[in-house]
C-alpha positions in Angstrom: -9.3 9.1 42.3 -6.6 7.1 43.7 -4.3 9.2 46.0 -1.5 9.4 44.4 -2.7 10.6 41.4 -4.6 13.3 43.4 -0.9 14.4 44.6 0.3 14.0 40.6 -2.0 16.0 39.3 -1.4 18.6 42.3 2.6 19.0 41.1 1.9 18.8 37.9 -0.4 22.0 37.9 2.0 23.9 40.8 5.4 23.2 39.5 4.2 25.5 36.4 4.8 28.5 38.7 8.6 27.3 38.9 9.9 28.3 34.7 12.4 26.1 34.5 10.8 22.4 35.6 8.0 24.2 33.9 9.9 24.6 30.8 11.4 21.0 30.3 8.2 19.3 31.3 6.5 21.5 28.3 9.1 20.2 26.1 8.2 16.6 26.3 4.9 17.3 26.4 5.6 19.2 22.8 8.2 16.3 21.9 5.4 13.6 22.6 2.7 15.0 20.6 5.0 16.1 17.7 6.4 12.3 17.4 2.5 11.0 18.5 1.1 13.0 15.4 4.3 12.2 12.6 3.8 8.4 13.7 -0.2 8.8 13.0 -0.1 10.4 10.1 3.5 8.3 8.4 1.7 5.2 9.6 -1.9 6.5 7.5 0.1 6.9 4.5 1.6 4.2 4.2 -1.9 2.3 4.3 -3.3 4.4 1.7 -0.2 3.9 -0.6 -0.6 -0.2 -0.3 -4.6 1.2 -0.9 -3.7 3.4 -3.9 -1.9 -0.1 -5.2 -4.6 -2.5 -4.6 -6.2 0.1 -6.8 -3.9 0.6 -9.3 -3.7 -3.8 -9.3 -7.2 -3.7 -9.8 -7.7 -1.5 -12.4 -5.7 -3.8 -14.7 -4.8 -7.4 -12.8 -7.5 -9.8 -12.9 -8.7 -11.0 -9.3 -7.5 -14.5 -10.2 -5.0 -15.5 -12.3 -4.1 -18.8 -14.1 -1.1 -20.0 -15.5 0.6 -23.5 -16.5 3.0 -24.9 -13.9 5.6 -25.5 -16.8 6.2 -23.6 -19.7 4.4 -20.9 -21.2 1.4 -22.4 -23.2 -0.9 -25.3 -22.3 -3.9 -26.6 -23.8 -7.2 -24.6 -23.6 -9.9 -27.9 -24.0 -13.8 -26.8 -23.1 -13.9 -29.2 -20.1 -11.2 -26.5 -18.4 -13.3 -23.2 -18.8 -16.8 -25.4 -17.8 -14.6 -26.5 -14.8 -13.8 -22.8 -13.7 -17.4 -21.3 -14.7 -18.5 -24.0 -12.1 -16.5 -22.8 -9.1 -18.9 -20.8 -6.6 -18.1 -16.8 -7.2 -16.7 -17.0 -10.4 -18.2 -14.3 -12.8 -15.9 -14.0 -15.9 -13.2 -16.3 -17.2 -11.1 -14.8 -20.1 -9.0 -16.3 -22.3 -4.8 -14.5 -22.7 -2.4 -15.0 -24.9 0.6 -12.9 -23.4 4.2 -12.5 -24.4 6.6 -9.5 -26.0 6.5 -8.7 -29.7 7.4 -5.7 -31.7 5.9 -3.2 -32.4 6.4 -0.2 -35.4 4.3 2.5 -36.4 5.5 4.6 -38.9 9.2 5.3 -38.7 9.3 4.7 -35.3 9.3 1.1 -33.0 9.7 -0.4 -29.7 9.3 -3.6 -28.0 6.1 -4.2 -26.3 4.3 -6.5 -23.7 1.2 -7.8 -26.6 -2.0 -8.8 -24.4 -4.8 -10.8 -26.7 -7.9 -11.4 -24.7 -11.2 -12.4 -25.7 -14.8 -10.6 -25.8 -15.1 -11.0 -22.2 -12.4 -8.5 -21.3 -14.7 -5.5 -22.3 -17.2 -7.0 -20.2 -15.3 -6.6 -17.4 -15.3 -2.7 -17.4 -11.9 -3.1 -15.3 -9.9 -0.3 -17.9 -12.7 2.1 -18.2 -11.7 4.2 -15.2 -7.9 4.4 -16.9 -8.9 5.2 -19.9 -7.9 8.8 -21.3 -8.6 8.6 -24.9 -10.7 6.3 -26.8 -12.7 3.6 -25.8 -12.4 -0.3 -24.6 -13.2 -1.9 -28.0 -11.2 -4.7 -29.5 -13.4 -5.1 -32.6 -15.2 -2.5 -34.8 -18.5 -2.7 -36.3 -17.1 -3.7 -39.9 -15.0 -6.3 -37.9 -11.9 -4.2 -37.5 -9.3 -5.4 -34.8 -8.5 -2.6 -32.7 -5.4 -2.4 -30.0 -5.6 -1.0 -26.5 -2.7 1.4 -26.4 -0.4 2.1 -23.0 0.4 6.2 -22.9 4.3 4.9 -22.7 3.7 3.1 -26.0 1.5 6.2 -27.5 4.1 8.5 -26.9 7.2 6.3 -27.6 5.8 5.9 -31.2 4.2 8.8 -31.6 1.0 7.2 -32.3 -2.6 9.5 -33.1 -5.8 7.7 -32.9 -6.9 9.8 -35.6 -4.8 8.7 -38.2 -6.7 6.2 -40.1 -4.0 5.4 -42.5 -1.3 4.5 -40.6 -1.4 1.0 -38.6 -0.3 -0.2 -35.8 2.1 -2.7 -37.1 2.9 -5.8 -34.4 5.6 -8.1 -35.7 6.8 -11.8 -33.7 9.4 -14.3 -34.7 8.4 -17.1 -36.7 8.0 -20.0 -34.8 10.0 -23.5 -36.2 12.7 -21.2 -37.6 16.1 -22.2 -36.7 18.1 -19.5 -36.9 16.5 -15.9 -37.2 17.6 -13.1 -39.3 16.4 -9.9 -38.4 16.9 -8.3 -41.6 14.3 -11.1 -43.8 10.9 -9.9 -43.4 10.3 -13.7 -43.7 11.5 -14.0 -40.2 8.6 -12.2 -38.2 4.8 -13.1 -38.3 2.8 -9.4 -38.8 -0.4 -8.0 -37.9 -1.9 -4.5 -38.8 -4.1 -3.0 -36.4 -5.9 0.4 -35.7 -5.2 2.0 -32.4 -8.7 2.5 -30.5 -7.9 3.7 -27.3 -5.7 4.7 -24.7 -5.3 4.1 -21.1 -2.6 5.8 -18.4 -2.1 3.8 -14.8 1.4 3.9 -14.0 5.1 3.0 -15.5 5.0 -0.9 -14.9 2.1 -0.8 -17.0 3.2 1.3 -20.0 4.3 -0.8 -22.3 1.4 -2.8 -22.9 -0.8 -3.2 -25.7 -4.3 -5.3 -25.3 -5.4 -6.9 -28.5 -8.3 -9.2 -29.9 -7.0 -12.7 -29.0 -8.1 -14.2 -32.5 -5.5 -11.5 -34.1 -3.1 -12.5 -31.1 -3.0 -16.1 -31.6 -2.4 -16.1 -35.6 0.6 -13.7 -35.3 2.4 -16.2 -32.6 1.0 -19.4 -33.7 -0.5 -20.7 -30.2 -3.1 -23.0 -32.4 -5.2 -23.3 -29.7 -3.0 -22.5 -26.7 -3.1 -19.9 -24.2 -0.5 -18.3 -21.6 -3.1 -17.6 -18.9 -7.1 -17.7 -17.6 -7.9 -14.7 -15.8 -11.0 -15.2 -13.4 -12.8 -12.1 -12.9 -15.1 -13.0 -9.3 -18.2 -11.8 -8.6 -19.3 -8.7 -6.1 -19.6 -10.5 -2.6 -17.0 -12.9 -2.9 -13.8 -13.2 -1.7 -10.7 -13.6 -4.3 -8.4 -15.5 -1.9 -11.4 -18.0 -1.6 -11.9 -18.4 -5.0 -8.5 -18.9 -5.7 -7.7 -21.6 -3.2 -11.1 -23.2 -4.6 -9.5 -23.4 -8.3 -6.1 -24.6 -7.0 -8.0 -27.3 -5.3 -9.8 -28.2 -8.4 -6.9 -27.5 -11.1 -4.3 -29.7 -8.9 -0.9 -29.5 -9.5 -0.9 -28.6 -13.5 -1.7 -24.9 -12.9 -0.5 -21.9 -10.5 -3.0 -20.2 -9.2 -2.9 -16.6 -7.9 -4.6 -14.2 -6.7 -4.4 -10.8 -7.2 -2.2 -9.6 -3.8 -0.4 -13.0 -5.1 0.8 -11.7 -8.4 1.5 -8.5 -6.1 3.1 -10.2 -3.4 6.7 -8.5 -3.5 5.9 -4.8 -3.8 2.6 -5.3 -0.8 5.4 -7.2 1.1 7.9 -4.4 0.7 5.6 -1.5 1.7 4.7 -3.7 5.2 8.5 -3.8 5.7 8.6 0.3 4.8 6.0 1.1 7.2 7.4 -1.6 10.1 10.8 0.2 9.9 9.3 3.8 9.6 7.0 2.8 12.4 10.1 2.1 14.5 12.1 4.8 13.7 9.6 7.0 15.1 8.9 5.1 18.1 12.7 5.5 18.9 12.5 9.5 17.9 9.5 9.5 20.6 11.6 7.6 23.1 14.2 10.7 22.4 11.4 13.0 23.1 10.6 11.6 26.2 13.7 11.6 28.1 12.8 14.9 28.7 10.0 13.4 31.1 13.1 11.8 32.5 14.9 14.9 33.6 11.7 16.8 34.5 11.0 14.1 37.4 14.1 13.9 38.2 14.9 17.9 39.1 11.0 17.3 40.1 12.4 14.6 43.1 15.0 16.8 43.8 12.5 19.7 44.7 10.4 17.6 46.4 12.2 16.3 48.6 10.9 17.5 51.7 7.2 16.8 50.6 8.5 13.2 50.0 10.2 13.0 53.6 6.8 14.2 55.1 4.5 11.6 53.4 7.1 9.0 54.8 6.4 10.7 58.0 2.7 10.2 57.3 3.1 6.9 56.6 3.6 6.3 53.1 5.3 3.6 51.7 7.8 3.1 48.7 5.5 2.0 46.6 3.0 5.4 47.1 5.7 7.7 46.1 7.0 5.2 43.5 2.8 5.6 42.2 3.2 9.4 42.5 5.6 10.2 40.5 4.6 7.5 37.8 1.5 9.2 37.6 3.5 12.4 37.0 5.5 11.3 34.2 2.2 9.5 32.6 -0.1 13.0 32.8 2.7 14.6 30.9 3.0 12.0 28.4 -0.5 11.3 27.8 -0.8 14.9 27.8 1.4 15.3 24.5 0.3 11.7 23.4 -3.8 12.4 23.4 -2.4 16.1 21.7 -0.7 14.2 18.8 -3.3 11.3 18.3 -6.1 14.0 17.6 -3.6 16.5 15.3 -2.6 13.3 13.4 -6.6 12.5 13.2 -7.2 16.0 11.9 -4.5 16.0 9.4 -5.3 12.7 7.7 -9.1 13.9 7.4 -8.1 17.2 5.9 -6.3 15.5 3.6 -8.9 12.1 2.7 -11.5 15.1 2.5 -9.6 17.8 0.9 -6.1 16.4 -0.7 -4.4 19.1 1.0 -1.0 17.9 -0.1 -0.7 17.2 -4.1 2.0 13.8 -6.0 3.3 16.4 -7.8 1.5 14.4 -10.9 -2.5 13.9 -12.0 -3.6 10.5 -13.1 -6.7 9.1 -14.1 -6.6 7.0 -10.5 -4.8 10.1 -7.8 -3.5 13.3 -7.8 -3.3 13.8 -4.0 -1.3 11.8 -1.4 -3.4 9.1 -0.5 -4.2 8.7 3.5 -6.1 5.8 5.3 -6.8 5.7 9.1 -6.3 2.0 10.7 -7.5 2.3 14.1 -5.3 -0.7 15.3 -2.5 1.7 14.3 -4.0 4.3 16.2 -4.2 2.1 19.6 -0.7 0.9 18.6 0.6 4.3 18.5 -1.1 4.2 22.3 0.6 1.6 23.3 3.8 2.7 22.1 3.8 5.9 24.0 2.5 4.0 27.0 5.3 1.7 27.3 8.0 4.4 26.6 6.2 6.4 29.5 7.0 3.5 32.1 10.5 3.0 31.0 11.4 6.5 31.2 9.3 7.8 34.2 10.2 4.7 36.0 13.9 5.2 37.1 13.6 9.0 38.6 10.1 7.5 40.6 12.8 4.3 41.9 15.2 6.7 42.7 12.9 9.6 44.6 10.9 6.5 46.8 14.6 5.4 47.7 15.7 9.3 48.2 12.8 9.9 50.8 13.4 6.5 52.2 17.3 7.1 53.1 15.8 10.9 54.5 13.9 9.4 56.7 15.9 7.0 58.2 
C-alpha cells in the first residue's frame, strides 16, 4: 500500500476519537450513500418503465409496420405480400384496414379507432396475455363476425358479451357523398357485429375495436385497399433488421417502422426523464459531499503539525497533496460502495417481491417495474468518483501549501 494511503487510512480511523471532525465526516459518508442508493434505484426504474412499455408496445404493436408514403390507402397486389414473405425473418404478414368509425350499442355510442385484420392476427397470439374476457376470435363457427372490444369501449357503452341480442353496431360515412347529413341513415355505411372478447393494456389503447377485415372493408369501401401491413418477425431475429431490409426492398412508396419507431416519442421522452433525473441527483450528491470538503479542511487544520513534520521528513507537496486525497476518497467510497449495494438490494426486493404496488392491477403489472443496467451502476461510480476529486481536491492544495509556508 502506497504511503500515503497508509497515513489516510491512519486519520481516518483516529480522528473518530475527536466527535466533532468525527461527526461531519459521518455525515458525508451518510450523504454519499443516501444520494449513491436514490441514483441506483431512480436510474433502475426508469429502465424498467421504458421495459414495462416495450411490453405494453408489444402486446398490441406489430414488430414492423407498413404504411403508404402518401395518403391513407394504397393498393394491396399479390406480388407485394410474396415480396415481404420473402424477406429473411419474416414470420407473419397481416393485412389492416384502420381508421375511426362510430360505434353504438344500444342507447349508448362513441367514436372509436375500428382495426380489421385478417386470419393471421389470431395466429399471432400477441393479445392473448391482455385479454380479460373472452377470447381472440374474429369469426364463429357458423361464420359469425365477432369484434375485439377495448375495456374503455366496453365500459363507455356498456357493452355484455353475454347479450346475444344486442349488436355491436359500427357505422362510417358513405364514401362519394358530397355533403353529409348526419341525421339520414343513408349517410353512414353499417355493420352489426357480436362482441367476443375483451382486452385491458392501457388508456392509449382503449378505444379500439379489432374486427374481421372482410367486415372492415365492406363498411368503408377500401375495394381492395389497405391502410397498413404489419410484419410479425420470427424468434431470433432482429426487428430493426428486418425493417431496414423491407425499406430497402419497398423503396420510397412505403414507410417502414419498426416497433421502437412507431414508439419513438414517448422511448425518447423517458431517456430525457432519466438523463435529467440522473443529473439532478448527481448535483444533490455533489451537495452531500461538500461535507468531505469541510471535514478535510478542519482535518488540515488539526494536522498541522503532523504535516510540518513529514515536510521535516522529507515529504513533498505532492505526498501530502496524495494524503489527504486519499482521505476524502475512503470517506466517499465509503458512503458510495454503502449506497451501490442498498440500491442493489432494493431493486431485487422489489424485481423478486414487488415490494412497492402502481396503485392499479393490469393484466401486464401491478408492481413498480425495476431493471438493473450495470453500465448505470459503473456510471453511478464514476459519478461519485469525479465529485470526490473536485471536492477533496481544494482542502488537499491548501494543507500541502499550509505545511509548505510552516516550514519555511
Amino acid at each position: 500500500m502506497d504511503i500515503s494511503y497508509r497515513i489516510a487510512v491512519r486519520y481516518f480511523f483516529s480522528r473518530n476519537k475527536r466527535s466533532f471532525i468525527s461527526l461531519i465526516a459521518r455525515i458525508a459518508m451518510a450523504g454519499v450513500a443516501v444520494g449513491t442508493m436514490a441514483m441506483v434505484v431512480v436510474l433502475s426504474v426508469f429502465n424498467g418503465m421504458e421495459d414495462l412499455n416495450r411490453k405494453i408496445f408489444k402486446t398490441f404493436d406489430s414488430d414492423v409496420r407498413i404504411v403508404p408514403a402518401e395518403g391513407k390507402r394504397f393498393k394491396m397486389t399479390p406480388a407485394l405480400i410474396s415480396e415481404l414473405k420473402a424477406v429473411n425473418g419474416v414470420k407473419l404478414v397481416t393485412k389492416v384496414i384502420e381508421d375511426n368509425a362510430l360505434a353504438r350499442y344500444g342507447n349508448q355510442q362513441t367514436i372509436i379507432r375500428l382495426k380489421g385484420v385478417d386470419s393471421t392476427f389470431e395466429q399471432q397470439k400477441q393479445l392473448d396475455a391482455a385479454m380479460i374476457e373472452g377470447s381472440v376470435r374474429l369469426v364463429g363457427d357458423n361464420g359469425t363476425p365477432y369484434a375485439i372490444i377495448a375495456e374503455g369501449i366496453r365500459n363507455a357503452l356498456s357493452i355484455s358479451l353475454e347479450d346475444i341480442f344486442t349488436p355491436l353496431e359500427l357505422l362510417y360515412p358513405r364514401t362519394g357523398s358530397k355533403r353529409l347529413n348526419l341525421t339520414s341513415p343513408e349517410a353512414f355505411n353499417q355493420l352489426n357485429l357480436r362482441p367476443g372478447g375483451v382486452f385491458s393494456i392501457e388508456s392509449r389503447y382503449d378505444d379500439y375495436i379489432i374486427a374481421p377485415l372482410k367486415q372492415v372493408e365492406g363498411l368503408m369501401g377500401y375495394n381492395g385497399e389497405l391502410s397498413a401491413l404489419e410484419v410479425y418477425t420470427a424468434p431470433g431475429f432482429s426487428e430493426t433488421d428486418v425493417s431496414e431490409e423491407i425499406g430497402a426492398k419497398l423503396g420510397k412508396a412505403f414507410v417502414v417502422k419498426d416497433r421502437d419507431s412507431l414508439n419513438a416519442d414517448l422511448l425518447r421522452a423517458i431517456k430525457m426523464e432519466k438523463l435529467f433525473v440522473a443529473v439532478t441527483l448527481s448535483l444533490i450528491i455533489l451537495v452531500a459531499a461538500i461535507n468531505i470538503f469541510f471535514s478535510l479542511s478542519m482535518l488540515a487544520i488539526e494536522k498541522k503539525n503532523d504535516v510540518s513534520m513529514l515536510y521535516a521528513m522529507g515529504a513533498t507537496q505532492s505526498l501530502i497533496r496524495k494524503i489527504f486525497l486519499a482521505e476524502g476518497a475512503i470517506v466517499a467510497f465509503s458512503g458510495a460502495i454503502a449506497g451501490l449495494l442498498g440500491g442493489i438490494v432494493i431493486c431485487w426486493l422489489q424485481m423478486r417481491y414487488g415490494l412497492v404496488s402502481m396503485g392499479m392491477t393490469t393484466s401486464l403489472v401491478d408492481a413498480y417495474p425495476v431493471k438493473l443496467i450495470w453500465e448505470d451502476i459503473l456510471y453511478t461510480g464514476v459519478i461519485v468518483v469525479m465529485i470526490t476529486m473536485v471536492v477533496s481536491y481544494i482542502p488537499a492544495r491548501r494543507a500541502a501549501e499550509t505545511g509548505a509556508l510552516l516550514r519555511v
